[in-house]
Each structure stands twice: as C-alpha cells, then as structure tokens.
C-alpha positions in Angstrom: 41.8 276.9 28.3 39.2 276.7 31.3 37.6 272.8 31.1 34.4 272.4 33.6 33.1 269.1 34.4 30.2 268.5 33.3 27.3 266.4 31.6 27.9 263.3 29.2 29.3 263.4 25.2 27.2 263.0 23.2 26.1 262.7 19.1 28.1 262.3 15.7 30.9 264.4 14.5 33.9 264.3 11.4 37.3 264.8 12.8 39.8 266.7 10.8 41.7 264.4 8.0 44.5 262.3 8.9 47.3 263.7 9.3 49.4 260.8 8.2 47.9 260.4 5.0 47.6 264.3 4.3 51.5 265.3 4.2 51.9 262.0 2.3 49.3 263.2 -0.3 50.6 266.8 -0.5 54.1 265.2 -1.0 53.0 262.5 -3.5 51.6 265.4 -5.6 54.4 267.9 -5.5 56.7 264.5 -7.1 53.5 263.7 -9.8 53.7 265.3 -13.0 50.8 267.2 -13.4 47.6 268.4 -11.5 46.1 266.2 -8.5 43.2 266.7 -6.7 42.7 266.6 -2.4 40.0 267.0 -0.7 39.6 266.3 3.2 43.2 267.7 3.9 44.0 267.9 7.8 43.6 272.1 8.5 46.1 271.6 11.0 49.6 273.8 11.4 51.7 270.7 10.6 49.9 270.1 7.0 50.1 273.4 6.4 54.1 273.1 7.2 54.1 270.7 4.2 52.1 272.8 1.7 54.0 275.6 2.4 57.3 273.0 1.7 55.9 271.6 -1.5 55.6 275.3 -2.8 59.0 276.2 -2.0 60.0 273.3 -4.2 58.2 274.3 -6.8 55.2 273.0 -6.7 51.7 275.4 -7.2 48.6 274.7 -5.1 45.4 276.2 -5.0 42.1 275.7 -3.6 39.3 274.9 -6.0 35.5 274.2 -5.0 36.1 272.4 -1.5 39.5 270.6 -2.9 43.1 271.5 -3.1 44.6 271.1 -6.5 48.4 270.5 -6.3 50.5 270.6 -9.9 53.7 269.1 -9.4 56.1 266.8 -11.4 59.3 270.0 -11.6 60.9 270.3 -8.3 63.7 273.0 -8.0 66.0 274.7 -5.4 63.8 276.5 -2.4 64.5 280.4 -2.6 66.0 279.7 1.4 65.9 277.6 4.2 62.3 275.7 4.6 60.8 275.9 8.1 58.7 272.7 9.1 57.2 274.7 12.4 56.3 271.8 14.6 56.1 269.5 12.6 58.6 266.2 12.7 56.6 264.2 10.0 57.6 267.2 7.7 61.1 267.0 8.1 61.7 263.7 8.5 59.1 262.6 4.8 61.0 266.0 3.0 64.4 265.3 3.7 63.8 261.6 1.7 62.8 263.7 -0.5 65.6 266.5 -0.7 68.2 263.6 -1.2 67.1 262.7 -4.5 67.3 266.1 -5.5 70.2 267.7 -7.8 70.4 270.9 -5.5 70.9 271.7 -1.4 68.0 272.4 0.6 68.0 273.0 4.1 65.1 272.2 6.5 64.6 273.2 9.9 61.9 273.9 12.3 60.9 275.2 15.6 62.8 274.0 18.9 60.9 271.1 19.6 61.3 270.1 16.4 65.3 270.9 16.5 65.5 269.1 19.8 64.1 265.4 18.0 66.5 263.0 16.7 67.1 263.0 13.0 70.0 260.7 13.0 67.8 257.8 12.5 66.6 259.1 8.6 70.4 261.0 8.0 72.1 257.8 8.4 70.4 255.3 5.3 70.5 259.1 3.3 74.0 258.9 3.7 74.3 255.4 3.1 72.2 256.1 -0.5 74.8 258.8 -1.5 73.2 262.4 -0.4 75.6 264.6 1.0 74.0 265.6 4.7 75.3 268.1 7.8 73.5 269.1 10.3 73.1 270.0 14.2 75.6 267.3 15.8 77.0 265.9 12.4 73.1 265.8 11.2 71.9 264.3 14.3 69.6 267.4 15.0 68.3 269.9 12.8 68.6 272.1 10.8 69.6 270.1 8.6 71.7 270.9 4.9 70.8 268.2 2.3 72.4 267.8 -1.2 71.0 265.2 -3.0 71.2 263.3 -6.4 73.2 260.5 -7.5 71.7 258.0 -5.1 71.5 254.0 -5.2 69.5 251.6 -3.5 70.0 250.2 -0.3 68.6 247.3 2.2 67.6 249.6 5.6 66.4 248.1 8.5 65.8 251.3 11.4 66.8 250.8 14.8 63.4 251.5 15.8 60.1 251.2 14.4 59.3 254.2 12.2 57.0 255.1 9.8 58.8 258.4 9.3 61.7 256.9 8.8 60.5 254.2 6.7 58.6 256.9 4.6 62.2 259.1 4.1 63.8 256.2 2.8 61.2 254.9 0.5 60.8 258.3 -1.2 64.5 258.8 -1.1 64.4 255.3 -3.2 61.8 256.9 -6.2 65.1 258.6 -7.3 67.3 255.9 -6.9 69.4 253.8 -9.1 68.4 250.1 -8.4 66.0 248.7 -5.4 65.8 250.6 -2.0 64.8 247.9 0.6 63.2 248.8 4.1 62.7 245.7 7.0 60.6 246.8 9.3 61.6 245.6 12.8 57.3 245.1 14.0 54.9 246.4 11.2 54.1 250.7 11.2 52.2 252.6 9.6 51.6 251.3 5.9 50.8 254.9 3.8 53.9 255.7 2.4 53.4 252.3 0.2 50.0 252.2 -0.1 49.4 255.9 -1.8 52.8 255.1 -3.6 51.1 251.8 -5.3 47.6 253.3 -5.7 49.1 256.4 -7.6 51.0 254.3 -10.0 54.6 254.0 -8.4 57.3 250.7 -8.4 56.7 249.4 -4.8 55.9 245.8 -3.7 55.5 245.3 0.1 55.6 240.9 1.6 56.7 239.7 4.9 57.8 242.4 6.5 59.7 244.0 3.5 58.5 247.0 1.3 60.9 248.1 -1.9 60.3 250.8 -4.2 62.8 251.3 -7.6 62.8 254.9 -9.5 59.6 255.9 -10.3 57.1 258.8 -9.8 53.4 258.8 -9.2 50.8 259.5 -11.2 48.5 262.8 -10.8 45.6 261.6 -8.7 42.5 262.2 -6.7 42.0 261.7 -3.0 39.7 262.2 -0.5 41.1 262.2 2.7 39.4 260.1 5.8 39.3 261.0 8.8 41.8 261.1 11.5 41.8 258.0 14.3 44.4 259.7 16.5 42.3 262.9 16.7 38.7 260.3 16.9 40.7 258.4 19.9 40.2 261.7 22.2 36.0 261.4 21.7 36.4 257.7 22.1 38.0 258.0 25.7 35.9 260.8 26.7 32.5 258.6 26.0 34.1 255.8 27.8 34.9 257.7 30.8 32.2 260.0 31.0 29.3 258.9 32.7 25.8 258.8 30.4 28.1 259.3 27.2 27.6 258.0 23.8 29.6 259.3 20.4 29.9 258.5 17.0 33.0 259.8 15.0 32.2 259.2 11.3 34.3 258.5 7.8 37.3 257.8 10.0 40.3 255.7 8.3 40.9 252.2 9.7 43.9 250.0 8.4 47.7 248.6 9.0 48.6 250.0 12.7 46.3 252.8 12.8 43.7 250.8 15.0 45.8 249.9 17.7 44.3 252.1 20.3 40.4 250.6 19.4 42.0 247.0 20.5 43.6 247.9 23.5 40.3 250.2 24.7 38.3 246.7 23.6 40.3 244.5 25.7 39.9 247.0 28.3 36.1 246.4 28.3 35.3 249.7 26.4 32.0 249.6 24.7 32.9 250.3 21.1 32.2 249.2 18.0 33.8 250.1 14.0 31.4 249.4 11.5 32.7 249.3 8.1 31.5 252.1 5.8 34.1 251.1 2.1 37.5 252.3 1.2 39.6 251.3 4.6 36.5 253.9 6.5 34.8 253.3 9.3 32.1 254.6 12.0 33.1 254.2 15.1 30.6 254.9 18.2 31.7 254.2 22.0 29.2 253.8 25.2 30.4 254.8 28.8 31.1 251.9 30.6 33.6 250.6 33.2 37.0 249.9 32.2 39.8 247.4 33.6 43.1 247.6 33.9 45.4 245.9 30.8 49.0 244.7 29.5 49.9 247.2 26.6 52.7 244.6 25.2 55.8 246.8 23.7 55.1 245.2 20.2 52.1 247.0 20.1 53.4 250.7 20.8 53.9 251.2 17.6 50.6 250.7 16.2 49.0 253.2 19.0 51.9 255.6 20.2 50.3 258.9 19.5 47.1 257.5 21.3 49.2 256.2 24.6 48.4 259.9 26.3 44.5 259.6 26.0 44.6 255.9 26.8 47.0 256.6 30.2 43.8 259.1 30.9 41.7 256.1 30.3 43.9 253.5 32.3 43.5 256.7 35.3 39.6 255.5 36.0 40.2 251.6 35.0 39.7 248.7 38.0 43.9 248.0 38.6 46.4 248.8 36.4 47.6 249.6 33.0 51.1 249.1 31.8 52.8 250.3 28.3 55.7 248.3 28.0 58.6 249.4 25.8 57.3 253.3 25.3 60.4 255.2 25.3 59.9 257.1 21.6 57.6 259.1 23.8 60.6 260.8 25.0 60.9 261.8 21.3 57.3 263.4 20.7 56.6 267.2 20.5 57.6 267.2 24.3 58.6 264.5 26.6 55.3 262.4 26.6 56.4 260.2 29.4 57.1 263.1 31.9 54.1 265.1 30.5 51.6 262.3 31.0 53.0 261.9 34.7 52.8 265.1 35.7 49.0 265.6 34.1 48.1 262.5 35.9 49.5 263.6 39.1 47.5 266.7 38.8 44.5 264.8 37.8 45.1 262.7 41.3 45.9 259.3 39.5 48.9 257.4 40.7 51.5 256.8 37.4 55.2 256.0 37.5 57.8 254.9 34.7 60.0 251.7 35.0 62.6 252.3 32.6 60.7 252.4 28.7 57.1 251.6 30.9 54.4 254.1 31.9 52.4 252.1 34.9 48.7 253.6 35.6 48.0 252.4 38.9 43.9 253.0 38.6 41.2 253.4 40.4 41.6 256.9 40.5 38.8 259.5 41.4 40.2 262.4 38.7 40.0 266.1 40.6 40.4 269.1 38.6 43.2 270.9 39.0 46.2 273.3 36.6 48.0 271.4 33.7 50.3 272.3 31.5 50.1 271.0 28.2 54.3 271.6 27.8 52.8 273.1 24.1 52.3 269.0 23.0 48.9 269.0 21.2 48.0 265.6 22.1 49.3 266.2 25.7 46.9 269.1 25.9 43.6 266.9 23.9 44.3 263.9 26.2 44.2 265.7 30.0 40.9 267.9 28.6 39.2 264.9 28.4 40.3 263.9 31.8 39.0 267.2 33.0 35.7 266.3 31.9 35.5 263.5 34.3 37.1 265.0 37.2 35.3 266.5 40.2 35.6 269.9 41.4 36.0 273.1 39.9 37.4 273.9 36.0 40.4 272.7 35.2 42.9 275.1 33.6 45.0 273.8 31.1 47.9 276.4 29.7 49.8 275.5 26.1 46.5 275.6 25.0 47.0 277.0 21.5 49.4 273.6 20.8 46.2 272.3 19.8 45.9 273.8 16.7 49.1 271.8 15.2 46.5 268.9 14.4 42.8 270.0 15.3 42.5 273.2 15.2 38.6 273.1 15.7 38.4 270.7 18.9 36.9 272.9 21.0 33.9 273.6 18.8 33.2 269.8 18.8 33.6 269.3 22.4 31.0 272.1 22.8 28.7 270.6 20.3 28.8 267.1 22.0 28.3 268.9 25.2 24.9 270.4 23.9 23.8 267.3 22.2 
C-alpha cells in the first residue's frame, strides 16, 4: 500500500459496524430459538469467522433485503474442527459457548491467533465443569472443548477482559445456578447489555454482572457503527492540517469512548453529538495537540485505539505516556514493538518502560517503509501518520491485514481526500 502526503480530510462517512457488538449479535442469534434479524453487520474477516462458526453449529443464515436473518435456538456437534482465522474475539466468545454444550468441539485459528493466551477463559471453563485440552494444557490453541454439565461460579479475571468476561457469561446461560463475573476496572458492557435487551437472566451493579440459565429471544438489530475503526478518521483530522470529518451513526457507551476523552484532554477539537439509541456523530477539526497522562485504569476502555493515539501523541507539544499497556503484547501482533518500530520510521522518538509506551513528541513525521507485522490496526494507525508526514509516499507492506475489520478503508480515505 503506497500512502502520499497530501491535502486535508475532509466530509462525512459511516464506518463499518462494530465489531464488538456484531459477533455478539451473530452469537446471541445462533443460542435464540428462532429467526432474528441484523442489519449493519461488520463485513470484516473476523465477523465473517463467527458466521461461518454459528453455521457449523447449526445455525442457518441468510441474507435478506440489506439484513442477515440468523435461525438458531438447535445447536449440534460441528462436522470438524472450526477455524476462527484471525480472529481472537471468536475463539475466546465460542468457546463459552462450546462448554455448555453436550458434545466436543474444537476451535482453532490462524498463528497469530494460536500464539494469544487462552488460559485466561480455559481456566473459570474448567472451574464450571467443561472438560478442556489444548496447546500447553489449553493455554494456547487449538483448543478441544467438551461441554455440558456446568454450574455457576464467582470469576474475577486476572486482567480486564471483555472477552473473557463475555466466555464466562455465555458459558453461565447453560449453567446450573448463578455465574458471577467481578470485573477488576469496568470493560466493555455488550455481552450484558444485548443479553438483557434480548430477553436473557442477567443483572449487572457495582462492578458485578450475573447471568443464570436462560436463552435469548429472536430479535432485531441494527448494528452502529464502529468507534475503533471511526478513531483512525478522528486522528487523521486532528493531525492533518486544514482537516475536518464527520463519522456518522457511530456507537457510544460503557468503555467504548475512551479514546474521544483522552484526544479531548489532549486539546483535540472534537465534539459527539447525540443522535438516540447509545449513537452518535462525531466531527473533529485539526488543531494542535499536547502531550498527556494516559492513566493504566483507563487502557481498558481505549486499548485497540492506543496505536492511532501513539500516532497522535508523535505530533503533540511534549509527551504522551500509556501507563499499564502490556495486553498489547497480546494483540494480533506485538502492539508495543509494532508501534515503536512504525514510530521510529515515521521519525518520532517512542520507548517502553516496562507495561508503558512513552511518545516523546514534537516530532516532524517523514515518510518512510512500515510494516504493518499483518496487525490491521497497526497498518490503519501508521497510514494516517503517512498522511501527515513529509517527503515522498510512504509504503506500508501487511497491507491486506486490513481487511480483518475494514475491509473498505481505502475507499473512504480516497473519498475524504477528494472532498
């Protein structure tokens, strides 16, 4: 992928659904009994990981006038093993999942995927009663899950997890008696909140959400959009010069807005205007930016974003620090050692002190060759550093990693090129 600098951003655009919220919905509906309805589904590789999983357990999907109808509600044994591609939310939301049910499934996925810890969701499976082996004892996939037969337990993860959260809760929707999660700092919320909206037994209070056997109902959905894939347009009309861009219908609630706070405390000039149903429009200004404290009780709320913000915290006055961000060793590839070396290429001065990525600032961004080390958001992030660096194009290889969550990004920087 060849990136020249160039001109401002600028107009509106609708990013691709959230990702989050779309395997959650495919899920939900493979477990309903009968036929729900999405629309607005991410067309990214890693939801299309999960509807290919949902089928494999039975479930039928087809597309009907702009939506995807799912019929679920009879879940049975996967004709083989079930390969997640890229995609760690898959594996880690589908093996809660394959632990309630009577049969053995086993779930795998590509080598990045096989490389990322799965102990953290094996471990409360066990603890419920599933029978689980794996890659180092089930610390690594591929992973062989027999489920049924589970009870409830009280979980607290050793880190803060939405996936992990999400595995046990679902796990619990076949369980004999209450399945407790405490959440070390608050995470992502979508698990619970589609699980209560489509009818299921959850309750979620002071830092405690419980579920007790139950299924959802069929439903209907419209997907919002993405605010991880809207943080790349927000950073690139901060830092570009003359830029201005509105991302509409984008989904805004519990620690999915973290990166909007951070780039507001930085002096970005952006606003979210409420639009109904947790949705917002969101339009950014170029401005300059100043260096800030990203405080590790915040990473959780903005850790997919912390790539594109580091390309932010390159061209802030002084530095940025984001304190207690060592799950980005977990990511598709090392995130801390992918965003140093794109920042060295880029000319900005970054190091790591122990879990904290340091951008020094200040820097004057050059063009130069990056490699994307096939991370999606590694490969979004540094192309919108490109577009404020000086020189020539800036080449950036892994290219095609972007189509695991936005597979049409470089049709809508081209449009907000020529706006």
């Amino acid at each position: 992928m060849a990136v020249p600098p160039g001109g401002p951003l600028r107009g509106e655009l609708r990013v691709p659904g959230d990702k989050s919220i779309s395997h959650r919905a495919l899920l939900l509906a493979a477990l309903a009994d009968g036929v729900s309805s999405i629309s607005g589904l991410s067309d990214g590789a890693d939801v299309a990981a999960t509807a290919a999983a949902v089928r494999a357990l039975g479930a039928a999907t087809e597309p009907a006038g702009g939506h995807l109808q799912v019929r679920g509600g009879e879940l049975r044994a996967p004709p083989g093993p079930i390969d997640v591609g890229n995609s760690g939310t898959t594996i880690r939301l589908l093996a809660g999942i394959a632990a309630g049910c009577p049969f053995t499934t086993v779930l795998g996925g590509d080598a990045s995927v096989n490389r990322r810890p799965m102990g953290r969701v094996t471990e409360p499976l066990r603890l419920m009663g599933a029978e689980v082996d794996g890659v180092e004892g089930g610390r690594r996939a591929p992973l062989r899950i027999t489920g049924g037969e589970l009870h409830g337990i009280c979980w607290q993860p050793p880190v803060a997890s939405a996936q992990v959260k999400g595995a046990v809760l679902l796990a619990g929707l076949f369980a004999d008696g209450e399945t407790v999660v405490r959440e070390p700092v608050p995470t992502r919320a979508h698990t619970e909140e589609m699980l209560a909206a489509f009818g299921a037994d959850v309750r979620a209070a002071g830092g405690e959400v419980a579920v007790r056997a139950s299924r959802p109902a069929p439903f209907d959905l419209a997907v919002p959009g993405d605010p991880s894939a809207a943080a790349f347009w927000i950073v690139g009309a901060a830092i570009v010069p003359g830029s201005e861009v509105t991302v509409l219908d984008t989904y805004h609630g519990q620690a999915r807005d973290g990166y909007l706070r951070v780039l507001q405390r930085m002096g970005a000039d952006v606003t979210a205007t409420p639009t109904g149903d947790r949705r917002v429009r969101l339009t950014c200004r170029a401005g300059p930016l100043r260096g800030v404290t990203v405080a590790a009780s915040e990473i959780a709320d903005l850790i997919d974003e912390i790539p594109v913000l580091a390309v932010a915290a390159a061209t802030a006055d002084g530095p940025t620090r984001f304190e207690g961000a060592g799950e980005l060793r977990h990511k598709e590839s090392d995130r801390l050692r992918s965003v140093l070396a794109g920042l060295a290429t880029l000319g900005a001065p970054a190091e790591v002190e122990g879990d904290t990525l340091v951008v020094h600032g200040g820097a004057r961004l050059r063009a130069g060759p990056l490699d994307a080390a096939g991370d999606h958001r590694i490969a979004m992030a540094f192309c919108i550093g490109a577009l404020a660096a000086a020189g020539e194009e800036t080449i950036i290889s892994g290219w095609r990693s972007v189509a695991t969550s936005y597979p049409g990004f470089v049709e809508d920087l081209a449009r907000c090129r020529e706006s």
